[in-house]
C-alpha positions in Angstrom: 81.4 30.4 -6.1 79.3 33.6 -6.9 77.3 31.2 -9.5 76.3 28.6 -6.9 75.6 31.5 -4.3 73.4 33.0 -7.2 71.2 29.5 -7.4 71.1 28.9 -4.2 69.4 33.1 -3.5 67.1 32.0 -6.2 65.8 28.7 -4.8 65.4 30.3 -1.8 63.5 33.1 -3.6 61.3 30.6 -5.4 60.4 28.5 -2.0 58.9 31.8 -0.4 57.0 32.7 -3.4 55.4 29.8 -3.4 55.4 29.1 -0.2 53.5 32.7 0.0 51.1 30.9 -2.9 50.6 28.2 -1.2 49.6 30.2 2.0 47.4 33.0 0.3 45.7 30.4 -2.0 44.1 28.4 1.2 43.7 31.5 2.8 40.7 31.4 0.6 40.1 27.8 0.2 39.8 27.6 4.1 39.5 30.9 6.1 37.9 33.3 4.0 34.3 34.1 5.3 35.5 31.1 8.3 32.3 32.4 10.2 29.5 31.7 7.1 27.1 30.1 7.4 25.7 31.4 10.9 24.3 28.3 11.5 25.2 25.6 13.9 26.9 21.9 12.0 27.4 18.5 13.3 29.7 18.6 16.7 29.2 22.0 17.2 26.8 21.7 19.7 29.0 19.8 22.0 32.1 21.8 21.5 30.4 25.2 21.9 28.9 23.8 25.3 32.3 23.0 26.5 34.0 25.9 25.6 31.3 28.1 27.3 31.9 26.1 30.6 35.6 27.0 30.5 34.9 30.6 29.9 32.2 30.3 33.0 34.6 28.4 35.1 32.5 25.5 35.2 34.3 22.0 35.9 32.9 19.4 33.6 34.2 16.0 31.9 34.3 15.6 28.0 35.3 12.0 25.3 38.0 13.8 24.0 41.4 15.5 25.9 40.9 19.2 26.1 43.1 21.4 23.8 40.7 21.2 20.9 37.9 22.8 23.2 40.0 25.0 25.1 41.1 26.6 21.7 37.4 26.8 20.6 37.0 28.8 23.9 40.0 30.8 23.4 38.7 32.4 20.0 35.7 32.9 21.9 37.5 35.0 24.2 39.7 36.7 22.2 36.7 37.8 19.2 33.7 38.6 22.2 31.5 39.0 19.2 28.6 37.3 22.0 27.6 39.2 24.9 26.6 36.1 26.9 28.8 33.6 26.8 27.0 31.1 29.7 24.0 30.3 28.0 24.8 26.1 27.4 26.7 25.5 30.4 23.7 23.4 32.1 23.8 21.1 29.2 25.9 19.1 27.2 24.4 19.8 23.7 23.7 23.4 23.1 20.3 24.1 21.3 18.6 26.7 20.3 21.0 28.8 19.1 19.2 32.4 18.4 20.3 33.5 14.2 22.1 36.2 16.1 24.7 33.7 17.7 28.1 34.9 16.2 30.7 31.6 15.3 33.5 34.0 14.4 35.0 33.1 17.9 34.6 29.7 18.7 35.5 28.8 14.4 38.6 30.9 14.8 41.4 28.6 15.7 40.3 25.8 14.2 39.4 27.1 11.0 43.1 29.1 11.8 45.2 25.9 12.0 43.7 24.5 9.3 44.7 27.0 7.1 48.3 27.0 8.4 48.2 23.3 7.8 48.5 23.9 4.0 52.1 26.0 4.1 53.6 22.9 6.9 52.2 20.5 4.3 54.1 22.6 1.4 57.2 22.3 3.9 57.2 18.5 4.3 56.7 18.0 0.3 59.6 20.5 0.0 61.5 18.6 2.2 62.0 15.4 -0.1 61.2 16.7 -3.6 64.0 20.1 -3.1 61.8 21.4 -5.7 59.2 24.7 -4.3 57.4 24.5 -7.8 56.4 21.0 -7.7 56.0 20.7 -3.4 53.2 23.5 -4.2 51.3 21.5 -7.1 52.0 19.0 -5.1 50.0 20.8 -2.1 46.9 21.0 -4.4 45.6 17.5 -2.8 45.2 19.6 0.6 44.4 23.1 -0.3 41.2 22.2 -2.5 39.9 18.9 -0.6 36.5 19.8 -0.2 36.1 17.4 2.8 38.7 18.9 5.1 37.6 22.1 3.8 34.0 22.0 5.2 34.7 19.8 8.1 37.3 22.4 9.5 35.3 25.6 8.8 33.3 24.5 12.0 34.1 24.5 15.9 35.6 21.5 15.6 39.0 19.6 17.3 39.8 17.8 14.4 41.7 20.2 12.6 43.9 21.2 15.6 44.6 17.8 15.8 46.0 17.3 11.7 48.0 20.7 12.0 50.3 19.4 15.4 50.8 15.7 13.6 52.1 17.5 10.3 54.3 19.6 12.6 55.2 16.5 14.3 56.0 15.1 10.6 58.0 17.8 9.6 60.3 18.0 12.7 60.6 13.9 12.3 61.5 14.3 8.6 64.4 16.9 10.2 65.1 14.6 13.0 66.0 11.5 11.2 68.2 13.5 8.1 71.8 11.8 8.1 72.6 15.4 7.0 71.8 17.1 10.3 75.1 16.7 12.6 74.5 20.0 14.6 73.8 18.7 18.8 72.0 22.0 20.1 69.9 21.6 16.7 68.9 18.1 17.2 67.7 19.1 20.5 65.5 21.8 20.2 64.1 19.9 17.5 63.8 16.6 19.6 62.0 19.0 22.6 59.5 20.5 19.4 59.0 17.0 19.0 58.1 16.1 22.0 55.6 19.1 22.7 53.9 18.9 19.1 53.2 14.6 20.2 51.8 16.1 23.5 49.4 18.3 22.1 48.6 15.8 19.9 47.7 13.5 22.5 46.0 16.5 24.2 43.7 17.3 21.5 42.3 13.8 20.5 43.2 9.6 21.3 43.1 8.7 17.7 46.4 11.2 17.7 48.3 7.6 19.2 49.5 6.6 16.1 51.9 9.4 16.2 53.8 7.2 18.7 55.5 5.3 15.9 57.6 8.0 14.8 59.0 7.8 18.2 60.9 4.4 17.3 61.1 5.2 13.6 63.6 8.1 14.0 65.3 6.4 16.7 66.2 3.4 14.4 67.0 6.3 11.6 69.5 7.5 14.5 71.4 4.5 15.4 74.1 3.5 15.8 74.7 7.1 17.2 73.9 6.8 21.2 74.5 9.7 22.0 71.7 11.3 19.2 69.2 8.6 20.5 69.7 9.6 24.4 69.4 13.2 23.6 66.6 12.6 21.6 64.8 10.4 23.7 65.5 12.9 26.7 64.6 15.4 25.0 60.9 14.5 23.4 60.3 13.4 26.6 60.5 16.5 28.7 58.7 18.5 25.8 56.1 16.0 25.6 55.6 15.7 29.5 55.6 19.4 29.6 53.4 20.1 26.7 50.4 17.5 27.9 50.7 18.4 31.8 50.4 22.3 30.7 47.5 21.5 28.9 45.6 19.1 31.1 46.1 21.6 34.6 44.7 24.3 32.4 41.8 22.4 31.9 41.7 21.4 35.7 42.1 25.2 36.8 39.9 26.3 34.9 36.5 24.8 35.9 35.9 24.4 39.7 32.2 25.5 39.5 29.6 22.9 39.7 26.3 23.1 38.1 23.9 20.6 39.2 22.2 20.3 35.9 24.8 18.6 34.5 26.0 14.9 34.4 25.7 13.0 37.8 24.7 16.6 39.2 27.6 18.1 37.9 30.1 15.6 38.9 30.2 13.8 36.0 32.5 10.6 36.7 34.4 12.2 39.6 35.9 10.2 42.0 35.4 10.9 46.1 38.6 12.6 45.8 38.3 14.9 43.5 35.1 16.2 44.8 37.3 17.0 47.3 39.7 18.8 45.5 37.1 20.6 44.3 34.7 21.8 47.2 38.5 22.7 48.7 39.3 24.4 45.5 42.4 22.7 44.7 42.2 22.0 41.3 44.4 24.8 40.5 47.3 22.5 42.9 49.8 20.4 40.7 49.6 18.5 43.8 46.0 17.5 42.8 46.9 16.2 39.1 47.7 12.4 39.6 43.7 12.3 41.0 42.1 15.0 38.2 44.2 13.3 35.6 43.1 9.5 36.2 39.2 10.4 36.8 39.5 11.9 33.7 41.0 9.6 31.5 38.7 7.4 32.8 35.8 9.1 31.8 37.2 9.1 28.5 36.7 5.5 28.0 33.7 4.9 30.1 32.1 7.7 27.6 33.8 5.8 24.1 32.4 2.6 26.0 29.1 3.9 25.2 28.8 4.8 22.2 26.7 2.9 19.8 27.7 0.4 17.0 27.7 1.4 13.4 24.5 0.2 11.5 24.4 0.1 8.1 20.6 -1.0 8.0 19.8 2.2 10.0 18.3 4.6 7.9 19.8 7.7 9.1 23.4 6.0 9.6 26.0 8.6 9.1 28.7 6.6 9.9 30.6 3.9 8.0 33.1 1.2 7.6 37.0 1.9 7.5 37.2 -0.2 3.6 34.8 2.6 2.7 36.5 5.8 3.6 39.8 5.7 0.8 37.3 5.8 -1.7 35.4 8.6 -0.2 32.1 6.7 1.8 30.2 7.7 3.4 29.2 11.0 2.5 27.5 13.4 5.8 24.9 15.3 4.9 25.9 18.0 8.4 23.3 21.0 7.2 20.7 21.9 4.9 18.3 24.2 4.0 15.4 25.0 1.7 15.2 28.1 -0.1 11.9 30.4 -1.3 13.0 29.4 -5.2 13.0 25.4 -4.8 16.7 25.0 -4.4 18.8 23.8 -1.4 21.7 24.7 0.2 23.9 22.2 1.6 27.1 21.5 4.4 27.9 18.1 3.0 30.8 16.1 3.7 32.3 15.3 0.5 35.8 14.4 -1.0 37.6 15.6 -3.6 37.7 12.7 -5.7 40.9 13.1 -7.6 42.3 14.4 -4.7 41.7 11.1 -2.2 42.6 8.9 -5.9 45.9 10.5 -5.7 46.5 9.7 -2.1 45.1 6.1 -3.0 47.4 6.3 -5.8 50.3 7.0 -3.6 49.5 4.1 -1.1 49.1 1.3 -4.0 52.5 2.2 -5.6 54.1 2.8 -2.0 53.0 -0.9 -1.4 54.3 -1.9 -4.9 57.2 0.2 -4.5 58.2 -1.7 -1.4 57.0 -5.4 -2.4 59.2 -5.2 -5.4 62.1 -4.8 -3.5 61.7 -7.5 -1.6 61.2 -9.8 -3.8 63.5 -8.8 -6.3 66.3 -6.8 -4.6 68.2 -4.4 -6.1 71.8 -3.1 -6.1 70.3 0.4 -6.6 68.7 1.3 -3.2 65.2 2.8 -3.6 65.2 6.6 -3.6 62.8 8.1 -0.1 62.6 3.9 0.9 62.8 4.3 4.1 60.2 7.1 4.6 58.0 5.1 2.2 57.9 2.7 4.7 57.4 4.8 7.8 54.3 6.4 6.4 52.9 3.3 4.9 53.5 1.7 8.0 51.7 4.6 9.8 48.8 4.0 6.9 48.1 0.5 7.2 48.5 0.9 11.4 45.4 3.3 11.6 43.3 1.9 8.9 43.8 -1.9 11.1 43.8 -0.3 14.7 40.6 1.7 13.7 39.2 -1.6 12.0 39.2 -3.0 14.8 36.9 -0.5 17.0 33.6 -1.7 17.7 31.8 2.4 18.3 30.4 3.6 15.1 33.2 5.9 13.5 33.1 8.4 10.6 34.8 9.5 7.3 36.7 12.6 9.1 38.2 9.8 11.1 40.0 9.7 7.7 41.8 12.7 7.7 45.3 11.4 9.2 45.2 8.2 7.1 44.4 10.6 3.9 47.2 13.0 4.8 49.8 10.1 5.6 48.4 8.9 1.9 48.7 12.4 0.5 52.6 12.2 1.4 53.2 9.3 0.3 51.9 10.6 -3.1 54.8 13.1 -2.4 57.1 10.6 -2.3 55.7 8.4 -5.0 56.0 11.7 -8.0 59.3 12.0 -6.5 60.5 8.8 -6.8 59.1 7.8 -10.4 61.3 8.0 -13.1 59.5 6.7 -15.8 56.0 6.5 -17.1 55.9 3.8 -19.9 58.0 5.0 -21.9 58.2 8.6 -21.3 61.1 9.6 -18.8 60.0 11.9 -16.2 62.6 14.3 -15.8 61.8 17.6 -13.3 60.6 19.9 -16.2 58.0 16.5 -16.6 57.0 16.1 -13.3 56.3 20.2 -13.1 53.8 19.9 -16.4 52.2 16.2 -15.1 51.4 17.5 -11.5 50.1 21.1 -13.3 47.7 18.5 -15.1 46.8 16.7 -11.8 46.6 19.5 -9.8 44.0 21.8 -12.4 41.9 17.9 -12.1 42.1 18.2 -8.8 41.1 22.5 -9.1 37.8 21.1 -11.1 36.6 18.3 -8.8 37.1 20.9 -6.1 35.1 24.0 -7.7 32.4 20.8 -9.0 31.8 20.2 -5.9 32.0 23.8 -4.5 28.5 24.5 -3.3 28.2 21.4 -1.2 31.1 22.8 0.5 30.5 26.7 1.4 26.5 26.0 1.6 25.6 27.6 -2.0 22.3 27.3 -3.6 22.3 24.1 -5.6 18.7 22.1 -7.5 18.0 18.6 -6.9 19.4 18.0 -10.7 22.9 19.3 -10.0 22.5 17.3 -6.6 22.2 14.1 -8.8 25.3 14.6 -11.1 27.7 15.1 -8.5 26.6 11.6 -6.7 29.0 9.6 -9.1 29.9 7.1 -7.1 27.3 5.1 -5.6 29.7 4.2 -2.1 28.9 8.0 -1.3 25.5 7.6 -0.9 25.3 11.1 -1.7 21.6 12.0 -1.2 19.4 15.5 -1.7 16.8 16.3 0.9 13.6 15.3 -1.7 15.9 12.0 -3.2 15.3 8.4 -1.5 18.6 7.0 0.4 20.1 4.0 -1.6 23.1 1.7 -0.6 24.7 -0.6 -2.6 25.0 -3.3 0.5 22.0 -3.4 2.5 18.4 -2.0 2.6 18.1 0.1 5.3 15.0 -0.1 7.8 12.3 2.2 7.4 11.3 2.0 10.9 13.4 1.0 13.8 
């Protein structure tokens, strides 16, 4: 008895020291120097605009739900590092940000929760492999992707919007273990559920394809009723809770009209709520039904309107869904020419062995899966059934998203690439053999130590496109391996590998 007490006070030993690893190494990776470089990036302008209206109590209308904005605005107003904090609410699109301008606010929680994403990550690979050495070389894929690095260094509502689905993952994962008999456990869990899908859906639309977990743990549940009406109860009232809270925060908050601003400040407003406003209702619960229909309407008159993607156009950033597992198209968000003839760069870039092991983990899922059911097996197939939950949730984006006509981007990756970075999980988990070579733990431990110093290269290779280091148009060209990426230096000429774009419009 005191033998197994022994291991078990050592595994839980090992899982916080790596779990401590995991969170100091992308402490660095991702927050360290958050606020550099003091220069506005691709949707900043929007989000900074918005989250100065809520700190001015202006009412205003926005594409996306608000929770990503209001936390922009909230490390605004918890840092203060600006003395005015009201000079974009007439507009849309900030611009002319002075070099003085301090991001150390509005970066904060972004930048914050995708930090934290990195030790929830480490908790969802632990969950599956029981192994704290290999979940944390297993973690690699996420702490040193130079994509979701840059991207989430920035006032942006992406990253708020990967950190509540990988909490929603992880409480799912908990939800639908056989294991877990306890009733008051399963609920709070079920109502955590429910609140992390509501912020989900508070912080961006894309966050939908959460939805399926909803039916995917049920059916993990059954035939247990009386788990499945608890559950269902309870992610309910923790959703409804959750996206109400956020949405009349957002309504209370901005009553002030400035007539600069869309439609003279009403934006898409209804006669209604221009009456809840002049009355000053918008603070009323009462009001919500009105506020939260003219807003969601908005929401896809704005998506509505924005344009097609282009290939042919010369300055296309976007790009195709096919493209974006293999890393295209590279974004080019800031650059900059320095005195001595080099250039310093924000660029959108993958980690390439990173996003092949995520591709890696979606081709043998698939294999995985069609084997069985073609040849079926007495043996079941170890982590099946969450193998086919997360390529399910895989194959849904990447065809839902497909399917959009509005131009879209590689960021719009990131929830496919972190649904294919678990299944990777599951995948070095599940093998048993390569060739010929049996892959016990102690195996597993060295292969991933091998992956994951690959994956340490490709990340410090690509390094100064990330953190907006000095880099010469030479080094530029070695690191555009892949000609999907359509990597490009300032002084090189744009090339695709499927059209010609147009050199005048």
């Amino acid at each position: 008895m005191s033998s197994k007490k022994g291991r078990t006070n050592e595994k839980h030993m090992a899982t916080w020291l790596y779990l401590s690893f995991v969170l100091v190494t992308s402490f660095f990776t991702y927050f360290y120097r958050y606020n550099y470089p003091q220069a506005v990036f691709w949707d900043e302008p929007y989000h900074i605009a918005a989250a100065q209206k809520y700190l001015s109590g202006v009412y205003f209308m926005e594409q996306h739900p608000p929770l990503g904005k209001l936390l922009i605005a909230a490390g605004e107003k918890i840092v203060n590092a600006n003395p005015v904090d009201d000079a974009f609410i007439t507009t849309d699109y900030a611009t002319g940000i002075e070099p003085s301008f301090s991001f150390a606010g509005y970066r904060l929680f972004p930048t914050l929760l995708a930090w934290l994403t990195a030790p929830i990550l480490f908790l969802i690979f632990l969950f599956f492999t029981k192994n704290p050495t290999l979940s944390a070389l297993i973690s690699f894929v996420y702490i040193f992707d130079n994509a979701e690095i840059m991207h989430s260094r920035g006032a942006m509502v992406d990253s708020p919007l990967t950190f509540f689905g990988m909490l929603m993952i992880l409480l799912f994962l908990y939800l639908q273990d056989p294991k877990q008999k306890k009733i008051p456990l399963h609920i709070m869990l079920s109502v955590l559920f429910g609140v992390s899908f509501g912020l989900i859906m508070s912080t961006k639309v894309v966050g939908l394809i959460f939805i399926l977990l909803v039916p995917a743990a049920i059916l993990r549940m059954y035939p247990h009723w009386q788990k499945i009406a608890l559950f269902c109860a309870a992610s309910f009232a923790g959703f409804l809770v959750a996206s109400v809270a956020v949405w009349q925060i957002h309504f209370s908050l901005g009553s002030r009209i400035v007539p600069e601003l869309n439609n003279n400040g009403y934006y898409q407003a209804s006669d209604e709520y221009k009456t809840i406003l002049a009355e000053k209702k918008n603070t009323s619960l009462l009001s919500f039904p009105v506020m939260i229909r003219d807003s969601l309407t908005y929401i896809t008159f704005y998506n509505k309107g924005v344009p097609r993607l282009d290939l042919c156009k010369l300055d296309e950033n976007g790009s195709p869904a096919y493209f974006w597992p293999f890393g295209g198209r590279s974004i080019n968000y800031r650059w900059q020419k320095n005195d001595d003839g080099s250039f310093q760069y924000l660029y959108l870039q993958s980690n390439p062995i990173a996003w092949l092991c995520g591709l890696f983990g979606v081709f043998l899922t698939a294999f995985f899966l069609m084997s069985r059911l073609l040849l079926p097996s007495e043996k079941p197939l170890k982590h099946g059934y969450l193998m086919l939950v997360f390529f399910g949730l895989y194959t849904s984006y990447m065809l839902a998203i497909s399917q959009l006509d509005r131009v879209m981007y590689l960021y719009h990756y990131f929830i496919p690439l972190l649904f294919s970075f678990i299944l990777f999980g599951l995948v070095v988990d599940t093998l048993e053999t390569l060739g010929r070579w049996k892959l016990y733990e102690s195996r597993k431990i060295v292969l991933m130590t091998c992956i994951g110093l690959a994956i340490f290269m490709a990340f410090q290779f690509y390094r100064p496109l990330t953190y907006y280091e000095p880099i010469r148009d030479a080094a530029f060209r070695w690191r555009a391996i892949l000609p999907i990426w359509e990597l490009t230096c300032v002084d090189c000429e744009k090339k695709s590998g499927l059209v010609v774009p147009r050199t005048k419009e």
